[in-house]
N, CA and C of each residue as an Amber inpcrd file, in Angstrom:
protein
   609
   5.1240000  21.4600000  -2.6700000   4.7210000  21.7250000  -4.0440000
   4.1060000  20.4750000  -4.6400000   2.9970000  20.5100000  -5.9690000
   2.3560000  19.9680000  -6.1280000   3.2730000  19.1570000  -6.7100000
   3.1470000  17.5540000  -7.1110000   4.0030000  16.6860000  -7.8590000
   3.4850000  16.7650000  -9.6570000   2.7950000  17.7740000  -9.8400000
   1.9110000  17.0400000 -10.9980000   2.7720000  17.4510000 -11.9200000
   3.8170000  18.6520000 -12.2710000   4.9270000  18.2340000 -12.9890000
   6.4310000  18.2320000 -12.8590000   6.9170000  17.4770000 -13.5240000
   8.4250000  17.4850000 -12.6080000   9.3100000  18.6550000 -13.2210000
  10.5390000  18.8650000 -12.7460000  11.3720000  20.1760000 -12.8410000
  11.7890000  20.1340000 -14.6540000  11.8490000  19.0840000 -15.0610000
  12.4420000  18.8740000 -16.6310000  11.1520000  19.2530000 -17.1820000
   9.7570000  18.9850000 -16.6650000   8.5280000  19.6310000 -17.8050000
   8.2420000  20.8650000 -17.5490000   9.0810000  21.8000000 -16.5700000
   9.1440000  22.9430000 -16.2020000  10.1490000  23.4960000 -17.0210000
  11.4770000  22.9460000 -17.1590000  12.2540000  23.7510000 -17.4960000
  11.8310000  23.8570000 -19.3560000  11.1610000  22.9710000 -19.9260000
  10.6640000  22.5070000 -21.0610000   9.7040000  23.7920000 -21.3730000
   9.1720000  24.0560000 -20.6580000   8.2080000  25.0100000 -20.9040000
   8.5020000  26.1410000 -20.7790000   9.7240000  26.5030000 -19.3550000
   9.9030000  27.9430000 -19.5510000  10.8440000  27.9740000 -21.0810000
  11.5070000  27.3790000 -21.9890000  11.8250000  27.5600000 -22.8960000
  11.4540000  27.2310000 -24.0220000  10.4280000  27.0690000 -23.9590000
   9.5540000  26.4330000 -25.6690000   7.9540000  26.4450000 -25.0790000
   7.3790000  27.8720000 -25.2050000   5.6730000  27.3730000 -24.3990000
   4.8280000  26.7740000 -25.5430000   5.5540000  26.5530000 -26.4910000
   4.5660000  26.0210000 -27.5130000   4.7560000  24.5920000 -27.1770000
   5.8770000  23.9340000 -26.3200000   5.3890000  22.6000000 -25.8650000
   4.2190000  22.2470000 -25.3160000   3.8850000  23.3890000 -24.3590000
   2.4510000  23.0600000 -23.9900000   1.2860000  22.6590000 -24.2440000
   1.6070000  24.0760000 -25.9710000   0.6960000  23.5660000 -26.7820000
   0.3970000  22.4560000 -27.6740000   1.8130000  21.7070000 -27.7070000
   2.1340000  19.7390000 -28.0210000   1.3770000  18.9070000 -27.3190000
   1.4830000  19.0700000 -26.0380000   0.9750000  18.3080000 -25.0150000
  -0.3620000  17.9060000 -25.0500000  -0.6660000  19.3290000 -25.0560000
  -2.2730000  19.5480000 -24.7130000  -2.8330000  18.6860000 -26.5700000
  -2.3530000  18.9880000 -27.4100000  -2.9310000  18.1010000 -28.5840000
  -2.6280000  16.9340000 -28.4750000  -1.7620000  16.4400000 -27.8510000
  -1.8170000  15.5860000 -27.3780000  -2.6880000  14.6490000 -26.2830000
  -3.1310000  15.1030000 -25.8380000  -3.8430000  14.5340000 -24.5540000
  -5.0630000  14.8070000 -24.9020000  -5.4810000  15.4540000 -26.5490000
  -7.0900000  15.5250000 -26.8690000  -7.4810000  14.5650000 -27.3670000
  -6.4350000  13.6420000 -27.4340000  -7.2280000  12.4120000 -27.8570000
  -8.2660000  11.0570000 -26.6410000  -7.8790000  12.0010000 -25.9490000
  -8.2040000  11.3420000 -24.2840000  -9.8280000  11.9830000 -24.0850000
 -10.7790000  11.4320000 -24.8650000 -11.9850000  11.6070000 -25.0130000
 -12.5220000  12.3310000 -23.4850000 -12.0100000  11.7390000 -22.5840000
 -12.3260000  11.4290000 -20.8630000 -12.1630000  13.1530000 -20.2290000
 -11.1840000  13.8620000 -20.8990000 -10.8270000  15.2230000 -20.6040000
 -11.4850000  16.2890000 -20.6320000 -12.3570000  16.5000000 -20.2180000
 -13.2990000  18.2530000 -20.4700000 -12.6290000  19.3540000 -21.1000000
 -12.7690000  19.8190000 -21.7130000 -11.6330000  21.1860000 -22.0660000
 -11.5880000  21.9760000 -21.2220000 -12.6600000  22.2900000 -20.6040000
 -12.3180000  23.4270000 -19.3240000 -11.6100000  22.6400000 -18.0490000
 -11.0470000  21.6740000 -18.0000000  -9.9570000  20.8880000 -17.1740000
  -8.9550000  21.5520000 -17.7410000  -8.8370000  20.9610000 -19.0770000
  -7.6710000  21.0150000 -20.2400000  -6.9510000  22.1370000 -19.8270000
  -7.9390000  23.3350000 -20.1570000  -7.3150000  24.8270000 -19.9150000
  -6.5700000  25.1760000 -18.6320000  -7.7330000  24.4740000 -17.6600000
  -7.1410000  24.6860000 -16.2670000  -6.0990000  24.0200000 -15.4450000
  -5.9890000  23.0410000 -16.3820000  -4.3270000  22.1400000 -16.3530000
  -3.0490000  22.7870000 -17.1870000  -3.6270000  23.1770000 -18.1950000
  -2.4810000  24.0160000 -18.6600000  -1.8550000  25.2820000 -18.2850000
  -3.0140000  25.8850000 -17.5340000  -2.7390000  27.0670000 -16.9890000
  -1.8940000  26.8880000 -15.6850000  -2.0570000  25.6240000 -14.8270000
  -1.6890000  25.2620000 -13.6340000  -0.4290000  25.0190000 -13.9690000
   0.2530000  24.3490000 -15.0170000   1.3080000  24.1440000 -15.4300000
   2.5190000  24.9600000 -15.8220000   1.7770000  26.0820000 -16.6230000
   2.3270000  27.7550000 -16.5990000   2.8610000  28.0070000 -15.4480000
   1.8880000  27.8300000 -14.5140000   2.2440000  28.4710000 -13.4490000
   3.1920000  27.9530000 -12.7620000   2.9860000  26.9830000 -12.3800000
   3.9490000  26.1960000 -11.6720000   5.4670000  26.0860000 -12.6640000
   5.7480000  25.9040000 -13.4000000   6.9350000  26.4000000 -14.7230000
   7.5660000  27.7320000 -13.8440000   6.5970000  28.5350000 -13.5680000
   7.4520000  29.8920000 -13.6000000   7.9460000  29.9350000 -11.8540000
   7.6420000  29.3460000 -10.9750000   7.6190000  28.9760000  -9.9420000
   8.7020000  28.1420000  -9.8520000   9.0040000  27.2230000 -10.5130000
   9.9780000  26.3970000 -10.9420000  10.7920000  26.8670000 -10.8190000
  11.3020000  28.4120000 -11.6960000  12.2230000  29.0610000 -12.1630000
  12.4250000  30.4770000 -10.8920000  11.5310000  30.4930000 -10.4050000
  11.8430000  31.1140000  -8.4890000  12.5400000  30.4860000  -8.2700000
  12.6360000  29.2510000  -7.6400000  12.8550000  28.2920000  -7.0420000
  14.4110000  28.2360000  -7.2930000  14.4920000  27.8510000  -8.8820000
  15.9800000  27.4330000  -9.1580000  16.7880000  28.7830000  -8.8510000
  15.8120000  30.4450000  -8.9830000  17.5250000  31.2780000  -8.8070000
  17.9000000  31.1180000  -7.2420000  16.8230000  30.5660000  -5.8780000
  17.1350000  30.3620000  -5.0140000  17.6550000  28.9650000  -4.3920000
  18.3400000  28.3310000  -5.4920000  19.2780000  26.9130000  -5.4350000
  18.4930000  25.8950000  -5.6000000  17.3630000  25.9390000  -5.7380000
  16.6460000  24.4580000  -5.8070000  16.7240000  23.8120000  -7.2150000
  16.5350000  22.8090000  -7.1480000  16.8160000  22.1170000  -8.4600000
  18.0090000  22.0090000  -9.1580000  19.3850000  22.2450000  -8.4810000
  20.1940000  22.0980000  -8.5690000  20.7520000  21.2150000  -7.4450000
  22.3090000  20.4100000  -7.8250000  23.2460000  19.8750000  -6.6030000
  24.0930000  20.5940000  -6.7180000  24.7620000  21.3820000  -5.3470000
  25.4970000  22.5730000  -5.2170000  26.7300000  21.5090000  -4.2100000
  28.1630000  22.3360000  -4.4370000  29.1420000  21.6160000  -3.5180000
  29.1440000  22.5050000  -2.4650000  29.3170000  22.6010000  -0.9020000
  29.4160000  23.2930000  -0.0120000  30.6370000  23.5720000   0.4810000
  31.3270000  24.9350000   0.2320000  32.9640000  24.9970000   0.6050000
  33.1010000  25.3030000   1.7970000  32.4700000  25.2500000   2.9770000
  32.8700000  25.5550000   4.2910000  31.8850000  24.9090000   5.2880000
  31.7250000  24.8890000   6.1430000  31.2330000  24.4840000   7.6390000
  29.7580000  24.8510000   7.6790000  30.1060000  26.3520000   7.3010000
  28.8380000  27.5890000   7.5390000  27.9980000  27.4310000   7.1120000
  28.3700000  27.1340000   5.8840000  27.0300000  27.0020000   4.6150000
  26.7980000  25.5340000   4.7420000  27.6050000  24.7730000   5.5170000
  26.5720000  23.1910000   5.7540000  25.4660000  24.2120000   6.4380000
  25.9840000  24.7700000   7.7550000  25.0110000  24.6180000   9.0910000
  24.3420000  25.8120000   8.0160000  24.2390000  26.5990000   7.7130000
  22.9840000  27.9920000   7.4860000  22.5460000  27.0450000   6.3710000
  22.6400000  25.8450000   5.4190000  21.3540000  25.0630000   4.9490000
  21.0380000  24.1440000   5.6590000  21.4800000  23.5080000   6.5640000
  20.7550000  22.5980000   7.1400000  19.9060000  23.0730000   8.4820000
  20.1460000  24.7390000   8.7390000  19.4970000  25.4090000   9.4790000
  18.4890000  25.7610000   8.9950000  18.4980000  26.5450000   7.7740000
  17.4440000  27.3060000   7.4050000  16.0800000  26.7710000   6.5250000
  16.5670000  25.5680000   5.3910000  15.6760000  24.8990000   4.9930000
  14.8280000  23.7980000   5.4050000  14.1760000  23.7670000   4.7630000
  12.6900000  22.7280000   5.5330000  13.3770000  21.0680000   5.2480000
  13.7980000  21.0100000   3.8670000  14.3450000  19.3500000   3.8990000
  15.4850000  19.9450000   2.8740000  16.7180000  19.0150000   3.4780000
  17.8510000  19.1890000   2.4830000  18.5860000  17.9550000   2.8320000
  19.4550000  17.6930000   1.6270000  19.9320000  15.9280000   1.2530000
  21.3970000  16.5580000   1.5930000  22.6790000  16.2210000   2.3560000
  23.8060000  16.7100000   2.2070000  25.0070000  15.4990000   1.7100000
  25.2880000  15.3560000   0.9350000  26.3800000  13.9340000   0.7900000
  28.0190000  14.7360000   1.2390000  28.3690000  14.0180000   2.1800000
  29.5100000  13.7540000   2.7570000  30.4570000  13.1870000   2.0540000
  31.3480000  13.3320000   0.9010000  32.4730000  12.9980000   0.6290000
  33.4230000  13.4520000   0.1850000  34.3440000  12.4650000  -0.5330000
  35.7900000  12.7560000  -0.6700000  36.5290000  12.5270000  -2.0940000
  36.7620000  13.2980000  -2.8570000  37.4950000  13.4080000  -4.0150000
  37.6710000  11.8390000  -4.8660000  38.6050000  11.3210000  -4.2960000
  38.9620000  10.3130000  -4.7280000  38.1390000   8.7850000  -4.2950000
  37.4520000   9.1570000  -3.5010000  36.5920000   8.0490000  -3.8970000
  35.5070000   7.3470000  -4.8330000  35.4420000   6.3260000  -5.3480000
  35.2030000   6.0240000  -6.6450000  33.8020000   5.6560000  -6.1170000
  33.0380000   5.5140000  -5.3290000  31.4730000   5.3600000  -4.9130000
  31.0090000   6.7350000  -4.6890000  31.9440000   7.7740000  -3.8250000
  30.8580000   9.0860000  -3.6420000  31.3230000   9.5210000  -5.2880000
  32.0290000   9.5120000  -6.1790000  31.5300000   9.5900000  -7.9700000
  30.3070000   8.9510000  -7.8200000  30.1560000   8.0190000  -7.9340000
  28.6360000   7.1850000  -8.2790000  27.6890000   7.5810000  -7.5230000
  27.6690000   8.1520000  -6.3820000  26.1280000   8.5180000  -5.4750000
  26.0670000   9.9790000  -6.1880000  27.1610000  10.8310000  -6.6150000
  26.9390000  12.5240000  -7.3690000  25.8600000  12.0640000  -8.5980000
  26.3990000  11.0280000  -9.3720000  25.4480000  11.2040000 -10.2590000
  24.3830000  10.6990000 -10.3330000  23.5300000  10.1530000  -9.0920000
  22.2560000   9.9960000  -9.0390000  21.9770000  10.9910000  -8.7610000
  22.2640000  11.3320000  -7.1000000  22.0420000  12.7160000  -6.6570000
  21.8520000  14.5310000  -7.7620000  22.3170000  14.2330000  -8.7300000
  22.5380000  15.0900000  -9.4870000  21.1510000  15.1380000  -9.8980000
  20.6820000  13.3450000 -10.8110000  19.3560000  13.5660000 -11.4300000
  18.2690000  13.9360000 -10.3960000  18.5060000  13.3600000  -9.6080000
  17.3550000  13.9630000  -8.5510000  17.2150000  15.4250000  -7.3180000
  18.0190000  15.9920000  -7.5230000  18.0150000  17.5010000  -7.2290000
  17.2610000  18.1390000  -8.4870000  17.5420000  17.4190000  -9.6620000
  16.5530000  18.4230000 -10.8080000  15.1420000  17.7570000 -10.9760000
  14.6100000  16.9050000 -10.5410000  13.2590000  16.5810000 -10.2800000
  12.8060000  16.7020000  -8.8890000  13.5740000  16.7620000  -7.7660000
  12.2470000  17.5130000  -6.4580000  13.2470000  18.4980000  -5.9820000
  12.5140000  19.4270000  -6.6730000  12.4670000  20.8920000  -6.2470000
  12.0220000  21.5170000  -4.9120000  11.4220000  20.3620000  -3.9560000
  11.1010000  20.8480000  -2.6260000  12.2220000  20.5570000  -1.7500000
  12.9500000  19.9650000  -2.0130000  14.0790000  19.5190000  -1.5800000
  15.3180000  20.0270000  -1.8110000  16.4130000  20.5280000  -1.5000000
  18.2150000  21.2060000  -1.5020000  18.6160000  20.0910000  -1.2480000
  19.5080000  19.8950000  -2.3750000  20.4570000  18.8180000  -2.6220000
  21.7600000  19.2680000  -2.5710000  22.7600000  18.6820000  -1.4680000
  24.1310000  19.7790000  -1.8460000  25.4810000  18.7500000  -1.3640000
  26.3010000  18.9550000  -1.5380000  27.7100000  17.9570000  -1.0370000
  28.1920000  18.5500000  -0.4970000  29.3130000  18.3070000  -0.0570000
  30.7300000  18.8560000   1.1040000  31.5920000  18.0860000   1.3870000
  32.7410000  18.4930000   0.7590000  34.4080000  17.3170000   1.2190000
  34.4450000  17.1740000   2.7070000  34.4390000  16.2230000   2.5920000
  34.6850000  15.7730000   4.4190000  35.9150000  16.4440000   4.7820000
  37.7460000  17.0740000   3.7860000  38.0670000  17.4020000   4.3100000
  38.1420000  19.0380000   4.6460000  36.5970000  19.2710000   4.3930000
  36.7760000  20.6510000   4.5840000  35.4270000  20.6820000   5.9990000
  34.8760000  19.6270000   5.9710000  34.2380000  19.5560000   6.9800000
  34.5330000  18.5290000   8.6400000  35.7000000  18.9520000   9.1420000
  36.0570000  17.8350000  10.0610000  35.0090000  18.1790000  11.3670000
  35.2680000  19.3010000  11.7660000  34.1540000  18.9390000  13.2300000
  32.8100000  18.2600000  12.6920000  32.0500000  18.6160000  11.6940000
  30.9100000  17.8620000  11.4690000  30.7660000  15.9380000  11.5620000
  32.5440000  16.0430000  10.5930000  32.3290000  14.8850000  10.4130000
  32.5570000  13.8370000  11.3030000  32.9620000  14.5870000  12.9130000
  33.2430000  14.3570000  14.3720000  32.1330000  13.9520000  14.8350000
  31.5410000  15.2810000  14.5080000  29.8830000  15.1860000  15.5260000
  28.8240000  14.2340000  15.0660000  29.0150000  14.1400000  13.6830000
  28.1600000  13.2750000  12.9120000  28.3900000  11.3330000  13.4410000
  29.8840000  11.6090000  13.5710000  30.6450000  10.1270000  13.6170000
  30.6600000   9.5770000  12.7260000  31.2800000  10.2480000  11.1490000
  30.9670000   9.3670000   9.8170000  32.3520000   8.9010000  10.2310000
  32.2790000   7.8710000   9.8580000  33.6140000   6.7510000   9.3450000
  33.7190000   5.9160000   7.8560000  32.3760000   5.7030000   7.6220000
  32.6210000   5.6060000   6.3370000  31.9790000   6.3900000   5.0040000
  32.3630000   5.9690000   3.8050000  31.7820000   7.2120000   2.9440000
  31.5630000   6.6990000   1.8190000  30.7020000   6.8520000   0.7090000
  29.8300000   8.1710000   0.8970000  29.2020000   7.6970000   2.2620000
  28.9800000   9.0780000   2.4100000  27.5960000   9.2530000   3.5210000
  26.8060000  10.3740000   3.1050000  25.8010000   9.7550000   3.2180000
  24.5480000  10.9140000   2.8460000  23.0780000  11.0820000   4.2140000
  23.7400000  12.1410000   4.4730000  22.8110000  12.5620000   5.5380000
  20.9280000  13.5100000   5.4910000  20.3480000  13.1210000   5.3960000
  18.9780000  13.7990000   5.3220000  18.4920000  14.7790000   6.3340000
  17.9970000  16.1840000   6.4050000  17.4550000  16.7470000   7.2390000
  16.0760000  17.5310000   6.9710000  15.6550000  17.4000000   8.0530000
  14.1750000  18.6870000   7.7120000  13.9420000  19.2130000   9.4410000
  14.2020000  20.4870000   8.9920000  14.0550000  21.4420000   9.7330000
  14.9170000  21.4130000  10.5860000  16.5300000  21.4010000  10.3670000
  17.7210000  21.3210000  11.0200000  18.1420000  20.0290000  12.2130000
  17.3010000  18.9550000  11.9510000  17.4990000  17.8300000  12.4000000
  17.7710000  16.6810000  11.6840000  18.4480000  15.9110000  11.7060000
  19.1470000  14.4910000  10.5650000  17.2810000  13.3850000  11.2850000
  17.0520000  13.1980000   9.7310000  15.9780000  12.4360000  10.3360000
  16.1210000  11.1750000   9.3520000  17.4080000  10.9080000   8.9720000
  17.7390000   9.6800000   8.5960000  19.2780000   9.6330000   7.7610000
  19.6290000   8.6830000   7.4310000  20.9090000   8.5840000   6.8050000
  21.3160000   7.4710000   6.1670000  22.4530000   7.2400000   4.8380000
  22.7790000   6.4330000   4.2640000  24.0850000   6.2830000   4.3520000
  24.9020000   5.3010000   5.0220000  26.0970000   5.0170000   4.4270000
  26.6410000   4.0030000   4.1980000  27.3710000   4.2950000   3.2650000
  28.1610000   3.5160000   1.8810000  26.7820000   2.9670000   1.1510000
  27.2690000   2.2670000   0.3610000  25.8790000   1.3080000  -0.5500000
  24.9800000   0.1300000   0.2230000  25.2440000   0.3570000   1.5430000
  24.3020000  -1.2830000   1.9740000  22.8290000  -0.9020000   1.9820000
  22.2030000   0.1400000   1.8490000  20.4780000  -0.0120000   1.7900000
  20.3900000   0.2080000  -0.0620000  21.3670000  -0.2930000  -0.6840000
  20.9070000   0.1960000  -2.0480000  21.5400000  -1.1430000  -2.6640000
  21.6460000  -2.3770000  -2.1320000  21.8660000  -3.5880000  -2.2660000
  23.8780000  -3.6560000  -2.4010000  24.5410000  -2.7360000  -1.9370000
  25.4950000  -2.7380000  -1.9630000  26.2770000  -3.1470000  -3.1700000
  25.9290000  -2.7450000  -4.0450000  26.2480000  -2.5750000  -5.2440000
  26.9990000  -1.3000000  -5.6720000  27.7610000  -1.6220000  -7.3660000
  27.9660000  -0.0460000  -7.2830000  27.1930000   0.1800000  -8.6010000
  26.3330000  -0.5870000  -9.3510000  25.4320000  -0.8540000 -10.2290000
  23.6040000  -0.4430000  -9.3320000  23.5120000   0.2580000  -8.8260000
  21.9930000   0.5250000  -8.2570000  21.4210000   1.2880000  -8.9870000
  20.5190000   1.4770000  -9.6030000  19.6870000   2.3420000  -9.9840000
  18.8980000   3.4630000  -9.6370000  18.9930000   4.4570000 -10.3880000
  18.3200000   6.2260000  -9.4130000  17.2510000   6.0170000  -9.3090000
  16.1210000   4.8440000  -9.3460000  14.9730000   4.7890000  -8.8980000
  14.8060000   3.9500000  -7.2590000  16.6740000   3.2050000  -7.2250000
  16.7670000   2.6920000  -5.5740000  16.7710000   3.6930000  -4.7510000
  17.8490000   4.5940000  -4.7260000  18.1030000   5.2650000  -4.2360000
  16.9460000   6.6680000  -3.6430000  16.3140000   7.0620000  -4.7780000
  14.8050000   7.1160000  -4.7760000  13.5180000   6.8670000  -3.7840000
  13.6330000   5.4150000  -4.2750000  12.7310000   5.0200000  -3.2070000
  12.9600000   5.0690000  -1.5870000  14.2910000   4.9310000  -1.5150000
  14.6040000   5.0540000  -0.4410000  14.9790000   6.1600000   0.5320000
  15.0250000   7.2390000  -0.4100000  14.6730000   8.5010000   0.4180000
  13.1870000   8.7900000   0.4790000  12.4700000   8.5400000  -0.2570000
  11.2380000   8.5380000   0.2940000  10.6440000   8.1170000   0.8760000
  11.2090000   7.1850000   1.6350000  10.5650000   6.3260000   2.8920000
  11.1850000   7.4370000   3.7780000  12.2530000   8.1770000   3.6140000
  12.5050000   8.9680000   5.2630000  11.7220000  10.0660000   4.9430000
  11.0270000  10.0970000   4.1820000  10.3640000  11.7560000   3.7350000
  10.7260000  12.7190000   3.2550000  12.6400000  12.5510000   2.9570000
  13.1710000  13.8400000   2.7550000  12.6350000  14.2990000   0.9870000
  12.4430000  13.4520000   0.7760000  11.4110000  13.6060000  -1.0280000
  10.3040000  13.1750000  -0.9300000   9.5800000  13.6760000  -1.8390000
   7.9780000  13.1580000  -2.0380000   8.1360000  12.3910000  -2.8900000
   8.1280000  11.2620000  -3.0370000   8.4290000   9.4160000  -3.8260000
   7.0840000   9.8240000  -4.4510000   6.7490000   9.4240000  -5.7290000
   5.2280000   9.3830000  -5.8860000   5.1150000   8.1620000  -6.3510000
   6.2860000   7.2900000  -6.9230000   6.5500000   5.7380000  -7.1110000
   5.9080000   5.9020000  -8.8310000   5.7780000   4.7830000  -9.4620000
   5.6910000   4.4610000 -10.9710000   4.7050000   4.5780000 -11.7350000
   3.6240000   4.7590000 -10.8920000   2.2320000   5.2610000 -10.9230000
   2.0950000   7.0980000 -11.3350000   2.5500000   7.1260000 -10.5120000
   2.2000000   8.4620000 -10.5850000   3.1960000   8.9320000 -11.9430000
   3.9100000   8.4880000 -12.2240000   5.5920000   8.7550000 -13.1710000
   4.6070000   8.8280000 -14.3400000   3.6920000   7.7370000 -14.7710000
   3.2850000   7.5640000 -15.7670000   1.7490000   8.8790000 -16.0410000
   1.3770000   9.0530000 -15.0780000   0.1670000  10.2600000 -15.3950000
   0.8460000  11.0630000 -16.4460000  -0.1250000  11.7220000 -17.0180000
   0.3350000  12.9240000 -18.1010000   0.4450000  14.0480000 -17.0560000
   0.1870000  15.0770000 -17.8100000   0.5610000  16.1080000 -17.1290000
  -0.9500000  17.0600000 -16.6010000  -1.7450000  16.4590000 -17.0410000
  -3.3270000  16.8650000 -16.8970000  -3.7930000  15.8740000 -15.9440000
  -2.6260000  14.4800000 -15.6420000  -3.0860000  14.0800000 -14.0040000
  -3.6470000  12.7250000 -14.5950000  -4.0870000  12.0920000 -15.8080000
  -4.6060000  11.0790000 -16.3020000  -2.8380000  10.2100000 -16.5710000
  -3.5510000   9.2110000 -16.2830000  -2.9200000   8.0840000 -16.9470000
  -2.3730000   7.5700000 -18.3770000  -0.5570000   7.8590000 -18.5420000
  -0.4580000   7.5520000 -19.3980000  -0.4850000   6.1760000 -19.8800000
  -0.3420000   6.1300000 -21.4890000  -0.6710000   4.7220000 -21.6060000
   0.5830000   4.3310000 -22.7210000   1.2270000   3.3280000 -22.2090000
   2.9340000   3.1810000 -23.0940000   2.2380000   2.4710000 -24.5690000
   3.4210000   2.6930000 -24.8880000   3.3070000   2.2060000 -26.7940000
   2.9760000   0.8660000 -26.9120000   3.7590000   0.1620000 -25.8360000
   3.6120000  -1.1970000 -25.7370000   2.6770000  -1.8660000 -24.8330000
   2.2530000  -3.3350000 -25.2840000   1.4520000  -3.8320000 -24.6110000
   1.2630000  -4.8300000 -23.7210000   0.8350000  -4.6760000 -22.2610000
   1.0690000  -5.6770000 -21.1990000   0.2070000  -6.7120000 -21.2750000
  -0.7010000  -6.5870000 -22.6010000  -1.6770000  -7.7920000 -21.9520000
  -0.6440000  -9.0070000 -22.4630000  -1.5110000 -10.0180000 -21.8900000
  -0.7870000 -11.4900000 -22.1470000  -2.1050000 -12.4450000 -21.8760000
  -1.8250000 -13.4490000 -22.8530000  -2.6670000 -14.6760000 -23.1170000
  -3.0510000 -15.6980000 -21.8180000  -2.0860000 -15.3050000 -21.5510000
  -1.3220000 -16.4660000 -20.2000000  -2.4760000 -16.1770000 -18.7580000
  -3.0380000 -17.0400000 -18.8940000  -3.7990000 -17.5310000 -17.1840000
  -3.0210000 -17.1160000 -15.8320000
């Protein structure tokens, strides 16, 4: 799916379409814009909104907990890329990886984001060989094509930020990263431009 808007300017729209019509007065001040773009960005946006909302009654854009074995293997069988975190109640780091994981199951929607108590998953967590935890395992197309455990690729901290964690699934592919650049486009694909200003005097 296309990146050009994320799941929060979807869900924005399937419940207020007169945001759209905010936007778009908004972005007429952007001399650079044709109106027959305009239209055809807004319309693309509609669309993709309602697509959005496919998507979520079939689990996407949500982080779901997994209560059995089965439903690891029939999602990590059946979907194209899915994120699974491996942990355990009382540990005070897999708390802290849920709530990144959380924000980012509701912005890439191409992706199933889901958990599972290790102690409801022991043969996996055999076959896998987790020993420590969190562990967060990545797959696409029923193969682990990368993995995280505990905090050491996220500077081993328990202070990391959901844009580390982020980046770093998008180096295995299991998300489409579009990085800070792209964050800032509007929603018609131009470049936003912040309130504040970067220039500086300084050589």
């Amino acid at each position: 799916m296309a990146a050009s808007a994320t799941a929060q300017d979807a869900e924005q729209l399937l419940a207020d379409e007169s945001l759209a019509e905010e936007r778009l007065l908004e972005e007429l001040e952007n001399e650079e814009i044709p109106a027959h773009i305009r239209e055809a960005r807004l319309e693309a946006l509609k669309r993709q909104a309602h697509q959005f909302q496919e998507m979520k009654t079939k689990g996407y854009g949500i982080y779901s907990e997994l209560t059995e074995e089965k439903e690891f293997l029939d999602l990590t069988t059946s979907e194209e890329k899915c994120i699974v975190h491996f942990f355990h109640p009382d540990f005070r780091r897999c708390a802290i990886l849920d709530g990144h994981l959380q924000k980012l199951s509701e912005k890439y929607f191409e992706t199933k984001f889901a958990k599972i108590n290790v102690e409801k998953a022991k043969f996996f967590v055999e076959k896998l060989k987790i020993r420590i935890l969190p562990a967060l395992f990545c797959f696409r197309e029923g193969k682990v094509i990368d993995k995280l455990i505990g905090f050491e690729d996220l500077g081993d901290s328990d202070h990391f930020q959901t844009e580390a964690l982020e980046r770093r699934l998008g180096k295995s592919g299991v998300i489409e990263f579009a990085g800070e650049e792209e964050e800032k486009k509007t929603v018609f694909g131009y470049q936003r431009h912040g309130g504040g200003s970067d220039d500086s005097d300084e050589d």
